[in-house]
C-alpha positions as CSV (number, residue, x, y, z in Angstrom):
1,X,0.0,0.0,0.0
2,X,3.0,2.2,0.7
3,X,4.3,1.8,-2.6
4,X,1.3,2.8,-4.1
5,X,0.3,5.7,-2.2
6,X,4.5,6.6,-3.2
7,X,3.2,6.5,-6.5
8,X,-0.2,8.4,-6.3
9,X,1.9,11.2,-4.5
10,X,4.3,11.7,-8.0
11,X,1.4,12.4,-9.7
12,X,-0.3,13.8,-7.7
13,X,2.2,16.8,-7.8
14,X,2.4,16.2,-11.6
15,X,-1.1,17.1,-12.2
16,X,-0.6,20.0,-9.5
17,X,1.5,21.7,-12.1
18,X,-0.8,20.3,-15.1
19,X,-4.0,22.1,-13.9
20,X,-2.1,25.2,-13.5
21,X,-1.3,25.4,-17.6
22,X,-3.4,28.4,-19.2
23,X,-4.2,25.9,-22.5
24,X,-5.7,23.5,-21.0
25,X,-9.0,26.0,-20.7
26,X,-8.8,25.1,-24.4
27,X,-9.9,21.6,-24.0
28,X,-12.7,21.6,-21.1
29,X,-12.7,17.9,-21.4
30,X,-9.8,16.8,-20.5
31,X,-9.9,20.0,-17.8
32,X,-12.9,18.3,-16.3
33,X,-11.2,15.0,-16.4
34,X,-8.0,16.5,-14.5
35,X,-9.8,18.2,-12.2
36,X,-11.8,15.4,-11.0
37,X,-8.3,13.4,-10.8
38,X,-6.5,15.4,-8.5
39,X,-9.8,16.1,-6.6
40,X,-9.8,12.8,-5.9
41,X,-5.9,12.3,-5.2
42,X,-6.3,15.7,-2.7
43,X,-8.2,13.2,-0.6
44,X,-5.7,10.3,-0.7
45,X,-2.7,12.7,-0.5
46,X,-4.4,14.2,3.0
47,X,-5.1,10.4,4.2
48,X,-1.7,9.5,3.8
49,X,0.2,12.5,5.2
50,X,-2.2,11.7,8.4
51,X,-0.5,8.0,7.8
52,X,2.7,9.0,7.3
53,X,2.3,11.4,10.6
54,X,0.9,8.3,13.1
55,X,3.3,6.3,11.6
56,X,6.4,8.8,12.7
57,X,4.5,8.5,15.8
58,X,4.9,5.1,16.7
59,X,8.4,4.4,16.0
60,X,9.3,7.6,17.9
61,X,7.7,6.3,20.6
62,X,9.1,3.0,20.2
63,X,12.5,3.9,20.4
64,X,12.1,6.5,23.9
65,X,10.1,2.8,25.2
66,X,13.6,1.5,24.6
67,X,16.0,4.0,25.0
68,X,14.3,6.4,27.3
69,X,15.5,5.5,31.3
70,X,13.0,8.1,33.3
71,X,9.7,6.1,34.3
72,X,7.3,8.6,33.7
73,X,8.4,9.4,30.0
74,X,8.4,5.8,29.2
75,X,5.0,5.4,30.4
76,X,3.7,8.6,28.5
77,X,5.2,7.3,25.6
78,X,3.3,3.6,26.0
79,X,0.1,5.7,26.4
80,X,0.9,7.3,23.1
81,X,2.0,4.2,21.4
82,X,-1.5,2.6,22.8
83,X,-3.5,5.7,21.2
84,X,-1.4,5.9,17.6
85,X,-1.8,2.2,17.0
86,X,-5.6,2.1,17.8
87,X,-5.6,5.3,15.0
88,X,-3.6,3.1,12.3
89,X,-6.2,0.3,11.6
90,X,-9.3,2.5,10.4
91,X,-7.0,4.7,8.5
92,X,-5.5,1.7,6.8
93,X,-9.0,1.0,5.7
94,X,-10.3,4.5,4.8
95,X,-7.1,4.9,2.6
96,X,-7.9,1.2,1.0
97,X,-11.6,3.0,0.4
98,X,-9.7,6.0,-1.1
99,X,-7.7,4.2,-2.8
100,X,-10.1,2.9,-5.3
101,X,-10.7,5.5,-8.5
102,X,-14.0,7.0,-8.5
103,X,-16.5,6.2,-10.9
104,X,-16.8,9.3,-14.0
105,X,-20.2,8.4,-13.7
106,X,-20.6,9.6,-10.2
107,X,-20.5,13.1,-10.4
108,X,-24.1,13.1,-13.8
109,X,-27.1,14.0,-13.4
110,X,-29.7,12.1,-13.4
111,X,-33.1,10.8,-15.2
112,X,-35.2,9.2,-12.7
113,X,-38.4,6.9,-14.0
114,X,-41.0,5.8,-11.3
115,X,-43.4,2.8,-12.8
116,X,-46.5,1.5,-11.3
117,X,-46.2,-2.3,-11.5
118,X,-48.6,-5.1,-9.8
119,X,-50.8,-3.2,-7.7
120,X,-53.3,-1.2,-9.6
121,X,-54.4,2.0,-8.1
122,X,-52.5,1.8,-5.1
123,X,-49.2,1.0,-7.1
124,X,-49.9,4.1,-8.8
125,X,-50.4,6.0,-5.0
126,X,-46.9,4.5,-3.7
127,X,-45.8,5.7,-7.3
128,X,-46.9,9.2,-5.8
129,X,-45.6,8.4,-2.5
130,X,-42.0,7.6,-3.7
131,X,-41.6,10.7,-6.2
132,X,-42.3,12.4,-3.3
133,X,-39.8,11.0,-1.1
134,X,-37.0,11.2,-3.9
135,X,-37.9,15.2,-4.4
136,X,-37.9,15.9,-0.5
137,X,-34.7,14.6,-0.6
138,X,-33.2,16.5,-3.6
139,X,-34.7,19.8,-1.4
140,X,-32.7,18.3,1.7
141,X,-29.0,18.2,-0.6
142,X,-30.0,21.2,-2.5
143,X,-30.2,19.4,-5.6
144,X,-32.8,20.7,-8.5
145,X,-35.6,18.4,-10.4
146,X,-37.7,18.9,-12.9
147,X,-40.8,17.1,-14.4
148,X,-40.4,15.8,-17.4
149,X,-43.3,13.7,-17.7
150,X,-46.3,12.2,-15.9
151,X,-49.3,10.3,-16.5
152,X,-51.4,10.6,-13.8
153,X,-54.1,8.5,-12.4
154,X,-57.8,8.9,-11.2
155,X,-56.9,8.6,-7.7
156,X,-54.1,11.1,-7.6
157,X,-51.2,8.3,-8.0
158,X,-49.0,7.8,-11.4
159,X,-49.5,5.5,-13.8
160,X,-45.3,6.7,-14.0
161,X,-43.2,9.9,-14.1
162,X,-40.0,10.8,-15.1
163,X,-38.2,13.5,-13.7
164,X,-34.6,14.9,-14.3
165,X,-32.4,15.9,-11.1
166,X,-29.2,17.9,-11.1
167,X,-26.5,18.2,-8.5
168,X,-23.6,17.6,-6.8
169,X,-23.3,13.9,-6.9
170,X,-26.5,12.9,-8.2
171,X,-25.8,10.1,-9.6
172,X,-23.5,8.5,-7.0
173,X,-26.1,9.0,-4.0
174,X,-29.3,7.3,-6.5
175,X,-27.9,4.9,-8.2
176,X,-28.7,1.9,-6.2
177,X,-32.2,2.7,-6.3
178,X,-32.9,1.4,-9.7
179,X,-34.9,-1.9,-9.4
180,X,-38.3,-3.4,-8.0
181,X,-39.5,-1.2,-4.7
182,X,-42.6,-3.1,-3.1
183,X,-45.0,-2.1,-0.5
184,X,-47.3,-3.1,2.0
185,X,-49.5,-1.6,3.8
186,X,-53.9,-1.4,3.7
187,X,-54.8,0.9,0.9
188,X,-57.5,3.4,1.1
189,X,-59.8,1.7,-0.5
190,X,-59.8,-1.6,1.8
191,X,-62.6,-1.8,3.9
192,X,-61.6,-5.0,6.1
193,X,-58.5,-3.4,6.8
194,X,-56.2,-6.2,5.0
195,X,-53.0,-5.3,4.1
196,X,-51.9,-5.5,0.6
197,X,-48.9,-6.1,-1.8
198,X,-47.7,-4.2,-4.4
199,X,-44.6,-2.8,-6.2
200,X,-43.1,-0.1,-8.6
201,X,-39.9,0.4,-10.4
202,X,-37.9,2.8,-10.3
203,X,-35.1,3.5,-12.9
204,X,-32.1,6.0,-12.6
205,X,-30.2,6.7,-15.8
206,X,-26.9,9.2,-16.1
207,X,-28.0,11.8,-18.1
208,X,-25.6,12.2,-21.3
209,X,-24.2,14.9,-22.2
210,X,-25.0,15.7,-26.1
211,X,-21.3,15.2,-26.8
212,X,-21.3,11.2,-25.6
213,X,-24.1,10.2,-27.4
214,X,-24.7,10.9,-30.9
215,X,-28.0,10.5,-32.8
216,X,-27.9,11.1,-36.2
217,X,-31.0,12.5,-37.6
218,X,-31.5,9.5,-40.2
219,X,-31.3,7.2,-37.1
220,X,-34.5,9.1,-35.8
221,X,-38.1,8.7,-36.4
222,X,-40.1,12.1,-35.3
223,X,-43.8,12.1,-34.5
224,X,-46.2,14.6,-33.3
225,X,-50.0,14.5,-32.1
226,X,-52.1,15.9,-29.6
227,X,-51.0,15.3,-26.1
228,X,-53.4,13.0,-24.0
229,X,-54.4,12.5,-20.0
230,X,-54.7,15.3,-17.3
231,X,-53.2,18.8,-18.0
232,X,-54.0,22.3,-19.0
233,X,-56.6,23.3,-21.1
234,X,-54.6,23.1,-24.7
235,X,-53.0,20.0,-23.7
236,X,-55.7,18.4,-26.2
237,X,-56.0,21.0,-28.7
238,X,-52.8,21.4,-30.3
239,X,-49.9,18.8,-31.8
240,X,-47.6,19.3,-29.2
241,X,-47.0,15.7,-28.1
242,X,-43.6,14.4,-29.4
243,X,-42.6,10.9,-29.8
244,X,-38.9,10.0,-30.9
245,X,-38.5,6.0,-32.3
246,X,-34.6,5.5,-32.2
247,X,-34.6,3.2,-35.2
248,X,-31.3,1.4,-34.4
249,X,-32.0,0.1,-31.1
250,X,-36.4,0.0,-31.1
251,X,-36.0,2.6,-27.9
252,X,-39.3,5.1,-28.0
253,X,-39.6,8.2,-25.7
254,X,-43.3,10.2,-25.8
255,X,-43.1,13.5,-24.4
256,X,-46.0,15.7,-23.7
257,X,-46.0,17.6,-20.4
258,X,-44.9,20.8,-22.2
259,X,-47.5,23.0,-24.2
260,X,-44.9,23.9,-26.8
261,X,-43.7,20.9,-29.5
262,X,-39.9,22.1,-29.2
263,X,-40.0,21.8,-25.4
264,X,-41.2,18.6,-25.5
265,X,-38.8,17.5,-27.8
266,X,-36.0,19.0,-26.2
267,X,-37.0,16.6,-23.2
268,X,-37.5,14.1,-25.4
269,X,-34.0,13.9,-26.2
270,X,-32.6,14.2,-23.3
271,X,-34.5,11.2,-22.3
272,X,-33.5,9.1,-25.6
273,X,-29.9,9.9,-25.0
274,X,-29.6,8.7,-20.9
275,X,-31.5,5.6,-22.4
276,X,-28.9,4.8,-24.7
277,X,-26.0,5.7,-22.7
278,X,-27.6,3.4,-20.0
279,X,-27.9,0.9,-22.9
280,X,-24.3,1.4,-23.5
281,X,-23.2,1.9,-19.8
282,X,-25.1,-1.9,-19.3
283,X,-23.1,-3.5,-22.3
284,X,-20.0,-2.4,-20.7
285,X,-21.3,-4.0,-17.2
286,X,-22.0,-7.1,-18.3
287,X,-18.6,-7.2,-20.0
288,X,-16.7,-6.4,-16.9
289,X,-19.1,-8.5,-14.9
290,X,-17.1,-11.6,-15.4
291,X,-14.2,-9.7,-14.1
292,X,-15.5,-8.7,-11.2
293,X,-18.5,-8.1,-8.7
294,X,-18.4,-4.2,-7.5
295,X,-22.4,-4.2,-7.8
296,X,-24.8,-3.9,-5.1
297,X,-26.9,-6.5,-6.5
298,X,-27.4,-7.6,-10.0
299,X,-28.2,-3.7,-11.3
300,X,-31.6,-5.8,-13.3
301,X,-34.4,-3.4,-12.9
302,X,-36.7,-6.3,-12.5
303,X,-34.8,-7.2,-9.4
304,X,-36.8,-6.5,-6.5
305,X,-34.2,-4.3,-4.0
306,X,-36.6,-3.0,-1.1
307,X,-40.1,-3.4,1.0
308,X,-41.5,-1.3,2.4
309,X,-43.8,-2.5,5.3
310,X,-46.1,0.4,7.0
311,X,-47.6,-1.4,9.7
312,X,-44.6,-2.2,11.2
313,X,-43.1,1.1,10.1
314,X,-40.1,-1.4,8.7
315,X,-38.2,-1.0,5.2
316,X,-35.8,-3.9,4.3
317,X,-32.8,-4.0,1.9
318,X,-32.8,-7.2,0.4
319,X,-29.2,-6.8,-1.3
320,X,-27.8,-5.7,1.5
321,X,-30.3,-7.1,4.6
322,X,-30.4,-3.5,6.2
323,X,-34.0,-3.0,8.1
324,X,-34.4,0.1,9.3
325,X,-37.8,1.0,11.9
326,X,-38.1,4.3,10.3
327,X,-40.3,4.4,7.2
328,X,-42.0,7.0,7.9
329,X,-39.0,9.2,8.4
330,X,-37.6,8.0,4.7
331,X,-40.8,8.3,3.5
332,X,-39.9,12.4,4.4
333,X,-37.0,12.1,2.7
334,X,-34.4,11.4,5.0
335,X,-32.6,8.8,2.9
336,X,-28.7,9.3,3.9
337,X,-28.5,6.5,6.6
338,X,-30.0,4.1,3.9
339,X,-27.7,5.9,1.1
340,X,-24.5,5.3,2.7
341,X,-24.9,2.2,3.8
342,X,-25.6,1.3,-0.1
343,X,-22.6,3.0,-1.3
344,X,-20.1,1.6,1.6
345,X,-21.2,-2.0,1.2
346,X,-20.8,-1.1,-3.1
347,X,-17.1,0.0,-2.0
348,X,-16.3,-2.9,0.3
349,X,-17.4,-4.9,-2.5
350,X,-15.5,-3.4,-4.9
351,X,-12.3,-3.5,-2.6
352,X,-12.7,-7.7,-2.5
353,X,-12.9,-7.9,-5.8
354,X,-9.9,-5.7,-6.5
355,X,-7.7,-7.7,-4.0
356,X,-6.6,-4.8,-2.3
């Protein structure tokens, strides 16, 4: 591990000069790309100069154990021995943590999808009920949403909705929530007061930037019509429902929360291309599956990850067998405790597999 972090320092203070070259501006790519690297090695670089400190510490204190001849110093210094060697296993393991680069992917945006499945109406209430947890908790880390779509039901749920949410490590935080979320509780409706089953899906897709996914215009089929379902009072008057047919991969996006054709479009897109960098992300998954296991879970949207059990105020992580007696507080939002555990167990996993 020595050697390595040895190594990480050199270039470390390689891209310390690198970053401070005028022409990079030139080429925000590969800007981006550097500042993200020694972001990252920042965090190492302070680990190990902590490491390199408790480490000075212990064979200083070593030596005045066996050199030293007054009592009390020797016993001050086996205090401090004591206290610096309890310090050096966790930081051993947070630097392992470190030490593993972080994903590019981390740091996107996001396109969020919330199906109703198995359920009926009440899937399409939880459908409700879990858009509104995920958009309490963007509030809580200041991130931003928008609607992109939604296709509301009678009974106030969602048949599903989309929504895009920007931020500061969007991405990273969400994406362990893609998969099969199921409830149970006694709907509404139930008179006898039984309690019933049901489930949504949620998907979370990196948004693409226009520059990592290209779709050629002869690759695209380009529909309009008159928007359908709840909305404003032109929503059924005017063509201003778009849906895009990727021809090349069978993929078909239908937007038509906007009143204007180009807005919904715009959406649209930016829908089409998360789906097919997901598509492309997934390929690249399954290739480096055989490799290795960094996962939490399979990553299979028909996967069911999570219950959620209101009478006994219980949510379960299958992947990971968390159960937390909470859900109504991470039915508010509050969603870090469940969060980190997710992405700590996704590192630990990831560290096995590496054979650090």
């Amino acid at each position: 591990m020595i050697k390595k972090l040895e190594q990480l320092q050199i270039r470390f203070n390689e891209l310390a000069e690198e970053i401070q070259d005028p022409d990079l501006l030139k080429d925000p790519k590969k800007y981006k790309d550097l500042m993200r690297e020694h972001s990252h090695l920042s965090s190492v670089m302070e680990a190990y100069e902590e490491y390199k400190t408790i480490l000075k510490g212990i064979e200083d204190s070593k030596n005045m154990i066996t050199h030293e001849t007054d009592h009390e110093l020797k016993e001050m210094a086996r205090e401090e021995l004591a206290s610096l060697e309890e310090k050096l296993g966790p930081l051993e393991e947070k630097i392992k943590m470190l030490l593993i680069p972080p994903d590019p992917l981390e740091e996107k945006n996001i396109i969020m999808e919330i199906r109703g499945g198995t359920g009926g109406d009440e899937s399409s209430l939880f459908a409700a009920d879990l858009f509104r947890m995920y958009t309490r908790y963007a509030d809580m880390k200041g991130w931003k949403y928008e609607v992109m779509d939604a296709n509301e039901t009678e009974v106030g749920g969602y048949k599903e909705i989309s929504l895009s949410i920007s931020g500061k490590y969007v991405y990273g935080s969400l994406r362990y929530e893609s998969g099969v979320h199921r409830v149970q509780r006694v709907p509404e409706t139930e008179s006898q007061g039984r309690v019933h089953t049901s489930a949504v899906t949620v998907a979370v897709l990196p948004e693409a930037e226009e520059t990592e996914i290209e779709i050629r215009p002869e690759d695209l089929r380009v529909d309009v019509m008159r928007a359908g379902g709840h909305g404003g009072q032109c929503v059924n008057t005017t063509d201003s429902a778009v849906r895009l047919t990727h021809l090349p991969t069978g993929l078909v996006v239908i937007q038509q929360d906007e009143k204007s054709q180009l807005r919904n479009k715009e959406k649209a897109m930016r829908v089409l291309r998360a789906r097919l960098f997901d598509l492309e992300e997934s390929k690249k998954n399954a290739a480096r599956a055989a490799e290795r296991k960094s996962m939490v879970g399979s990553g299979d949207r028909s996967e069911r990850i999570r219950t959620y059990n209101f009478p006994q105020n219980r949510l379960t992580d299958h992947r990971i067998n968390l159960t937390l007696y909470k859900l109504d507080q991470i039915m508010q939002g509050y969603l870090d405790e469940l969060i980190d555990a997710l992405c700590i167990y996704a590192k630990e996993e990831q560290l096995k597999s590496s054979g650090n």
